[in-house]
C-alpha positions as protocol buffer text, in pm:
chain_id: "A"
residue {
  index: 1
  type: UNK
  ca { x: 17416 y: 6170 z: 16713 }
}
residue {
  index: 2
  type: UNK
  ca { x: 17156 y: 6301 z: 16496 }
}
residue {
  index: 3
  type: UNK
  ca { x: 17301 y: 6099 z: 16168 }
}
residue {
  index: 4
  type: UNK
  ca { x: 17339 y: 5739 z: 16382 }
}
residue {
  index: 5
  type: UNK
  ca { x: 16958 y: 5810 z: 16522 }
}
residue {
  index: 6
  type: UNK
  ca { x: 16860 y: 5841 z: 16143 }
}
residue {
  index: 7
  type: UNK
  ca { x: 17043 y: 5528 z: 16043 }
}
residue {
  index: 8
  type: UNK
  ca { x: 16906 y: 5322 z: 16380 }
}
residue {
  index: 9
  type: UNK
  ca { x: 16575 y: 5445 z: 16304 }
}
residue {
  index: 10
  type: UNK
  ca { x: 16569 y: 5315 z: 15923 }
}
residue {
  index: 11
  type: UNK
  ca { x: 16831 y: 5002 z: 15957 }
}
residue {
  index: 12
  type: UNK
  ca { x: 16601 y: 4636 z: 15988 }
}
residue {
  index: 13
  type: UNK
  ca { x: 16493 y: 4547 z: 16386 }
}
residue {
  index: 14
  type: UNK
  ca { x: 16789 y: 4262 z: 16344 }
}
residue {
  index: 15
  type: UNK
  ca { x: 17087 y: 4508 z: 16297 }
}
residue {
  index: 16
  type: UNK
  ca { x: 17356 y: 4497 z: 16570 }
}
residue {
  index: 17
  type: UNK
  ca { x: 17525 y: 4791 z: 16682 }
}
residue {
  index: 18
  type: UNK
  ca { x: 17785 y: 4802 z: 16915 }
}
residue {
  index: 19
  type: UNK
  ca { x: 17748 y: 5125 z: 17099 }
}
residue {
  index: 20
  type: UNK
  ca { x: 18066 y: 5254 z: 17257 }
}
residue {
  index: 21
  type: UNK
  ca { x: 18024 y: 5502 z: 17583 }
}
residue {
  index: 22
  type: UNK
  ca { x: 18354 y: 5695 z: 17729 }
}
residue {
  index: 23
  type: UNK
  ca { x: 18362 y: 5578 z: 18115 }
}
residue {
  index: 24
  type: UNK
  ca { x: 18274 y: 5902 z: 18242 }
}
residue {
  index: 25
  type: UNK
  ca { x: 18273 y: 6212 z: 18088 }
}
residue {
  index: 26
  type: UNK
  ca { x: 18658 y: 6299 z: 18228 }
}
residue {
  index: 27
  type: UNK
  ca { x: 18762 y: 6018 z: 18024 }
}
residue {
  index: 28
  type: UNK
  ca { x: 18614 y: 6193 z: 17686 }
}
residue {
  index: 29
  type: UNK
  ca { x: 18901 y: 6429 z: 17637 }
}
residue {
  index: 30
  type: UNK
  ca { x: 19177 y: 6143 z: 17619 }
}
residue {
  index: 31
  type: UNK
  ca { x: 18954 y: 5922 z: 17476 }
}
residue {
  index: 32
  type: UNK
  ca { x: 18941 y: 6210 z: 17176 }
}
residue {
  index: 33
  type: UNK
  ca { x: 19302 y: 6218 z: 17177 }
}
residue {
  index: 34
  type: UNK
  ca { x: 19393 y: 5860 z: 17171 }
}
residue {
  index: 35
  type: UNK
  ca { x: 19117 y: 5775 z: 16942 }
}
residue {
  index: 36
  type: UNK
  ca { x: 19103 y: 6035 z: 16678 }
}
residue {
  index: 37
  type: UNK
  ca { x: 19014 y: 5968 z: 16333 }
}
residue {
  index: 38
  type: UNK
  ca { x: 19396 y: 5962 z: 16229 }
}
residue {
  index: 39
  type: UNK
  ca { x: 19516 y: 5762 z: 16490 }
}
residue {
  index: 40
  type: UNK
  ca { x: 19256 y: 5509 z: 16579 }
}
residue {
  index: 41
  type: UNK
  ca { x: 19412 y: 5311 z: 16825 }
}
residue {
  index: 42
  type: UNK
  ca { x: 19270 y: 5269 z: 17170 }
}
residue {
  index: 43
  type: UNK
  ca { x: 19061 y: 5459 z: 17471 }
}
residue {
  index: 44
  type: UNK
  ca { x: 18891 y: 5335 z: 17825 }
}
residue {
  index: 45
  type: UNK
  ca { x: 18531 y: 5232 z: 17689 }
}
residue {
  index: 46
  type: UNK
  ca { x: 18237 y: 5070 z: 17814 }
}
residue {
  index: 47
  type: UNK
  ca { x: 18034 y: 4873 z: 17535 }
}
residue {
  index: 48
  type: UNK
  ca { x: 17733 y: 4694 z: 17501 }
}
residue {
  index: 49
  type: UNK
  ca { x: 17537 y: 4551 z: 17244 }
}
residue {
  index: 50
  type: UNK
  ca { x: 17207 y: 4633 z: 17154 }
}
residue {
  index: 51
  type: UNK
  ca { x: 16969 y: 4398 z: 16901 }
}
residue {
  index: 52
  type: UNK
  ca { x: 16611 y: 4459 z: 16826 }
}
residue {
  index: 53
  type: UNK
  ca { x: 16602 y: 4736 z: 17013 }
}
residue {
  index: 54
  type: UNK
  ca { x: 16755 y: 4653 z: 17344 }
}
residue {
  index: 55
  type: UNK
  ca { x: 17091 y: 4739 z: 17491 }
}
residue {
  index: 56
  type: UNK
  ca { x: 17282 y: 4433 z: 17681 }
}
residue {
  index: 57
  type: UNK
  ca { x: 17577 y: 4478 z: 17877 }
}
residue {
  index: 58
  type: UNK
  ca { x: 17779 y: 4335 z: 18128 }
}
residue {
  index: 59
  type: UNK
  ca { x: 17852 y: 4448 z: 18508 }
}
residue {
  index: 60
  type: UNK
  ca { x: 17985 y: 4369 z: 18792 }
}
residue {
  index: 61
  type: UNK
  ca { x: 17689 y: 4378 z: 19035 }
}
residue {
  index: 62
  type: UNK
  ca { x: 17698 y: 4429 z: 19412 }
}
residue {
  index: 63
  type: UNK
  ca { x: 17619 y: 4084 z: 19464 }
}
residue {
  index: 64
  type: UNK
  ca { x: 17847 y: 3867 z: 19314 }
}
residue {
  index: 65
  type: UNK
  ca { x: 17608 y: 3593 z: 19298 }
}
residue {
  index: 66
  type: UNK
  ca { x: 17392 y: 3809 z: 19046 }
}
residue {
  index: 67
  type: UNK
  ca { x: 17323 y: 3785 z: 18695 }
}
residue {
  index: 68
  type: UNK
  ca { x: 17619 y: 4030 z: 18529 }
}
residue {
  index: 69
  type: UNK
  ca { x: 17411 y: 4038 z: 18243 }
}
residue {
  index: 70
  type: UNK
  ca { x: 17157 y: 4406 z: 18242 }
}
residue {
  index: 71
  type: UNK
  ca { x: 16895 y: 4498 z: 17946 }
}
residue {
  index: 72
  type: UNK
  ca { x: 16817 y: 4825 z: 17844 }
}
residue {
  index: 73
  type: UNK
  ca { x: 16491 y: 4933 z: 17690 }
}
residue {
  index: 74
  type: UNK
  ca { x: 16635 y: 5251 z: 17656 }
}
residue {
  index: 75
  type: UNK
  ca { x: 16985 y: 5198 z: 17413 }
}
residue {
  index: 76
  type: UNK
  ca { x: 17241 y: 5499 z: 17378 }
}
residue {
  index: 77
  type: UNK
  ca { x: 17152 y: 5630 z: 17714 }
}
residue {
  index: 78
  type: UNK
  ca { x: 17348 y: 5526 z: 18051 }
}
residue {
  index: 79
  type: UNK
  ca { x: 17322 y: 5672 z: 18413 }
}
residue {
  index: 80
  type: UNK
  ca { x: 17726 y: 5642 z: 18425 }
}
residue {
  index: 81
  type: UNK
  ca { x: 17846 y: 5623 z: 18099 }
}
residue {
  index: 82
  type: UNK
  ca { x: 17907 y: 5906 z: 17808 }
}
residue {
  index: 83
  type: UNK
  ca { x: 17729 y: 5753 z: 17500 }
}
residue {
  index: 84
  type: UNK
  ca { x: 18017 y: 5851 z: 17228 }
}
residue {
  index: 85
  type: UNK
  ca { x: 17942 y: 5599 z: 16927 }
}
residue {
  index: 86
  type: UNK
  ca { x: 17764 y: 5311 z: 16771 }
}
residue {
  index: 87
  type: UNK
  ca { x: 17926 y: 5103 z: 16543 }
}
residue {
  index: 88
  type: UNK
  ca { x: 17716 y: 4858 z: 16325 }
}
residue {
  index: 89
  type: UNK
  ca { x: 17831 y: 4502 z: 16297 }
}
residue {
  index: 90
  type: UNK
  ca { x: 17609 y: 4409 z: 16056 }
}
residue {
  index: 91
  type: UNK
  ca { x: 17249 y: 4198 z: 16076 }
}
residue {
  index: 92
  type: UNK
  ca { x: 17187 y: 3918 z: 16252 }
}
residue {
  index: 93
  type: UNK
  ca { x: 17051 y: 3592 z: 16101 }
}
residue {
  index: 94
  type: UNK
  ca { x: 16850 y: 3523 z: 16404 }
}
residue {
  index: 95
  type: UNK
  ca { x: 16489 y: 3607 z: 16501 }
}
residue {
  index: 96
  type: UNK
  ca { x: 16406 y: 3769 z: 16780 }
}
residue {
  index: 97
  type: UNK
  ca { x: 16293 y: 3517 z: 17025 }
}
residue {
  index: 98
  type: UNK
  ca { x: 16627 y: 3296 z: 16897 }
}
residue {
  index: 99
  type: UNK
  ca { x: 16845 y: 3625 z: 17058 }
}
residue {
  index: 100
  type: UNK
  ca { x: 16637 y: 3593 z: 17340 }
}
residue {
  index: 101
  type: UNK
  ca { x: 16693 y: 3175 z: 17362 }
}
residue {
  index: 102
  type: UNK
  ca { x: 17064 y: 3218 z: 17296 }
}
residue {
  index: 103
  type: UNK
  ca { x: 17073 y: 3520 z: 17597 }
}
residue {
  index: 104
  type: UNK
  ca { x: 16897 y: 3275 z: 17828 }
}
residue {
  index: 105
  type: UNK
  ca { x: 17098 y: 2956 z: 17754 }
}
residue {
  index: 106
  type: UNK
  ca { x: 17442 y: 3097 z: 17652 }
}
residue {
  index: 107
  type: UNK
  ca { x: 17481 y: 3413 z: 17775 }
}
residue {
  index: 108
  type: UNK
  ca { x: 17323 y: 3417 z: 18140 }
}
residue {
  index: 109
  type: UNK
  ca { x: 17488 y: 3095 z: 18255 }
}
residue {
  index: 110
  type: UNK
  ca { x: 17828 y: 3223 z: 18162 }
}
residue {
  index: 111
  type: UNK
  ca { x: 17822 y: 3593 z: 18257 }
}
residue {
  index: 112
  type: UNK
  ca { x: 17781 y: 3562 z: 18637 }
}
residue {
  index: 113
  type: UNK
  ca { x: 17873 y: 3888 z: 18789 }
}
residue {
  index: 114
  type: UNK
  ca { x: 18132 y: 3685 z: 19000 }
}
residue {
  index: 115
  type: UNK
  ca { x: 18337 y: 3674 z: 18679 }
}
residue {
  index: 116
  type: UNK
  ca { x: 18359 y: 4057 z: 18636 }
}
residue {
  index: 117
  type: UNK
  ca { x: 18721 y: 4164 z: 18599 }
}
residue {
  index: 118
  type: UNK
  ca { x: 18839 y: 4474 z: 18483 }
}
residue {
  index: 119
  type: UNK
  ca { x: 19121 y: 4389 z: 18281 }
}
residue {
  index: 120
  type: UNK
  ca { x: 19006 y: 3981 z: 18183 }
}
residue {
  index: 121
  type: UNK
  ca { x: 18690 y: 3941 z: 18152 }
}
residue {
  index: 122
  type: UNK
  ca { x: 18403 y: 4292 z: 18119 }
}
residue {
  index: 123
  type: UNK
  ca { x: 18169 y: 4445 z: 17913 }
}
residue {
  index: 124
  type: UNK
  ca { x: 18414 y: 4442 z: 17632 }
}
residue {
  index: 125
  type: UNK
  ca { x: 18500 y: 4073 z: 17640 }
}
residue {
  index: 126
  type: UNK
  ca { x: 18112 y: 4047 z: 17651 }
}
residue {
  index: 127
  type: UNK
  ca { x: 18047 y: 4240 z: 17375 }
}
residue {
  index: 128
  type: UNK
  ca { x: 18333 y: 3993 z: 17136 }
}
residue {
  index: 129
  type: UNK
  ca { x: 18125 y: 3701 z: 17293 }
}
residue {
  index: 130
  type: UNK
  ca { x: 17772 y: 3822 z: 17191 }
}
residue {
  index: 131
  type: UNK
  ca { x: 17878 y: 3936 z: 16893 }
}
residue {
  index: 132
  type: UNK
  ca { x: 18010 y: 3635 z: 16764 }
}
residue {
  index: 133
  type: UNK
  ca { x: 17696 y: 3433 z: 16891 }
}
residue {
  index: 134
  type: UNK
  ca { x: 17438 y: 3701 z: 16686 }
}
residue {
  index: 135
  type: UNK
  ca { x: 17686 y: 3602 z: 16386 }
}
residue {
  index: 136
  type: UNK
  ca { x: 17790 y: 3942 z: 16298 }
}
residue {
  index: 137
  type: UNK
  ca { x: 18123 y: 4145 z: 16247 }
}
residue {
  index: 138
  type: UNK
  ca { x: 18383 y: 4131 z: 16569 }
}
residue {
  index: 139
  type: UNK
  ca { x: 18465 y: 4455 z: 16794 }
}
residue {
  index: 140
  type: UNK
  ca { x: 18641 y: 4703 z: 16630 }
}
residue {
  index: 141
  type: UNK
  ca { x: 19021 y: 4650 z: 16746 }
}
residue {
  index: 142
  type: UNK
  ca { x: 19050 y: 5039 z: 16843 }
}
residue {
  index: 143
  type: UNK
  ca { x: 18744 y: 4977 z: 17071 }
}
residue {
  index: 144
  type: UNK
  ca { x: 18926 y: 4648 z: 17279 }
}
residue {
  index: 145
  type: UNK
  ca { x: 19284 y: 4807 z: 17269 }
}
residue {
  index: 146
  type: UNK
  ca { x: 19306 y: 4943 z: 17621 }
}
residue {
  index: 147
  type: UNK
  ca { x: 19197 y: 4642 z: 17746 }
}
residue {
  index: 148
  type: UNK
  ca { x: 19400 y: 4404 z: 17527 }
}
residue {
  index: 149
  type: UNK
  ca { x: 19725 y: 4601 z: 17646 }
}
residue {
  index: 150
  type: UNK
  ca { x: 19625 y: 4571 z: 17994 }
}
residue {
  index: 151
  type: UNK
  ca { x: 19566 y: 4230 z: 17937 }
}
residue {
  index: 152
  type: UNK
  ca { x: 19935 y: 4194 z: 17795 }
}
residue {
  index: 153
  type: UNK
  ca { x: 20126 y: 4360 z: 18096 }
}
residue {
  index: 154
  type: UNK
  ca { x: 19864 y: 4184 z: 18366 }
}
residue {
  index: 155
  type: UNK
  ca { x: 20051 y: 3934 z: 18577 }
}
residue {
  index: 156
  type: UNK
  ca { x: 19791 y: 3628 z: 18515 }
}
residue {
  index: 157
  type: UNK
  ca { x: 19443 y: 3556 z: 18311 }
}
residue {
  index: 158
  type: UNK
  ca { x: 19167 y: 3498 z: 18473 }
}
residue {
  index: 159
  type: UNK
  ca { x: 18932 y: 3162 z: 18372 }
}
């Protein structure tokens, strides 16, 4: 943690990590074992994205009416969540306040929590979406792969 807090602290404000939390912390110990360094292939994540300094990420909220979409000021840390990784995916072209325009117009009005769905459509098909809008490298594949094979074996997609 010490090495990625170096690297954060000296990469430009426009760099885009992806930073990868185990579930809970139960889920650390087979997360470790299906995602080793030799293996690489999947593990139950949460992700979120965090861009000039913020963390986004997408929940399902108690009122399914709500905004899905949450900022953190405070990126790496979560109440539920066991930080285990950031990946960088590179810097974005985009200026701050453009993040923030493309947030409000193409990221709010599409993430309603109403569309939160564990296997279809979460905080990993979030993180592909934002990613792709800040113009930088796509989720790792050993980061989505849970999901993807859940996706695969799930009886029908979700809009």
């Amino acid at each position: 943690r010490v090495h990625f807090e170096r690297e954060a602290s000296c990469s430009p404000a426009n760099t885009v990590f992806l930073n990868v939390y185990d579930l809970a912390s139960a889920a650390s110990i087979p997360n470790s074992l299906l995602c080793n360094s030799l293996l690489k292939t999947f593990g139950a994540f949460h992700a979120a994205i965090e861009v000039f300094g913020e963390e986004w990420g997408f929940y399902r909220q108690p009122n399914a009416d709500d905004c899905g979409i949450c900022r953190s000021r405070f990126p790496r840390r979560h109440p539920v969540h066991v930080y285990r990784q950031s990946v960088n995916l590179g810097t974005t072209p985009l200026q701050d306040w453009e993040v923030w325009k493309v947030i409000r117009e193409k990221i709010i009005p599409l993430w309603p929590s109403s569309r939160y769905d564990l296997i279809h459509c979460n905080c990993i098909h979030f993180a592909e979406t934002f990613a792709e809008l800040l113009q930088v490298k796509p989720v790792p594949a050993w980061v989505k792969g849970l999901h993807e094979t859940g996706a695969a074996f799930s009886p029908a997609a979700r809009p």
